[in-house]
C-alpha positions in Angstrom: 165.9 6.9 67.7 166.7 8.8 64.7 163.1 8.9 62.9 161.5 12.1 63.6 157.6 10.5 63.0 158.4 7.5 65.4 159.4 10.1 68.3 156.3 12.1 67.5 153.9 9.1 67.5 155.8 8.1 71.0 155.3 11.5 72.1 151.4 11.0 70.9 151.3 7.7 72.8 152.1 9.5 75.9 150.2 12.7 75.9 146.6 10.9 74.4 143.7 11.0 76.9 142.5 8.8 78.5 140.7 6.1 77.5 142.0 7.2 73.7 143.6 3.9 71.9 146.3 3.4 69.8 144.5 3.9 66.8 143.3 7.7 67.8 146.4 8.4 68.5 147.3 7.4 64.5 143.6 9.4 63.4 145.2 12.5 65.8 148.6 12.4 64.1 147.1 12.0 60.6 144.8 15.0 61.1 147.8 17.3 61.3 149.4 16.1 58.6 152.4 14.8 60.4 151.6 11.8 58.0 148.7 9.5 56.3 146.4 7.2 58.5 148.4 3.9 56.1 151.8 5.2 57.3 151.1 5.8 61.2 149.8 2.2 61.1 152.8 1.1 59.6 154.4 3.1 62.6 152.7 2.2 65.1 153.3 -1.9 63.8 157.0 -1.1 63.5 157.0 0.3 66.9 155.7 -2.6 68.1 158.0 -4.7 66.8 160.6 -2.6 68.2 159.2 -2.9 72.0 158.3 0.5 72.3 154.4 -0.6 72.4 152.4 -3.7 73.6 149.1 -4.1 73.8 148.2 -0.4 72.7 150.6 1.2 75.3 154.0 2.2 75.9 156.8 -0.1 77.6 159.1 1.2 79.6 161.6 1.4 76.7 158.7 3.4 75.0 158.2 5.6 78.0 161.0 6.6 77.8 162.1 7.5 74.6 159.0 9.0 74.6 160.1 11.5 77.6 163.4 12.4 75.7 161.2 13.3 72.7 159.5 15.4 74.7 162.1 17.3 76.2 163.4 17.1 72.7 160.8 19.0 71.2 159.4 21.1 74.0 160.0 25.0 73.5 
C-alpha cells in the first residue's frame, strides 16, 4: 500500500480505544491535520471498498497492513 494517509488511518483503526468508531477515528486524524474530516471519509469508504474495513473494523487484510504500518512508522 503506497498511500501514506491510508496506512495512517489503518494504523488509527488499530490503535483507537475501545468502544471508539470508525468515525472518531476520522475526527482523531482530522484533528492533527493529517487531513480534512471530507477526505478521511473518503478514506475510510475507499478502504472499505478495498477490504481493509467492514463494518467499522479491520479485516484481516486490514490487520495486517495495519501491523506493517506500524512497524513502518514506529521509531
Amino acid at each position: 500500500m503506497e498511500d501514506i494517509n491510508k496506512r495512517v488511518f489503518l494504523l488509527g483503526m488499530l490503535t483507537r480505544e475501545p468502544g471508539e468508531k470508525l468515525r472518531d477515528v476520522v475526527i482523531a486524524l482530522a484533528n492533527t491535520g493529517m487531513f480534512t474530516p471530507k477526505e478521511g471519509k473518503r478514506i475510510g469508504k475507499e478502504l472499505e471498498a478495498e477490504g481493509y474495513i467492514h463494518d467499522g473494523e479491520l479485516t484481516v487484510k486490514g490487520m495486517i497492513e495495519a501491523k506493517k504500518a506500524e512497524s513502518e512508522f514506529r521509531l
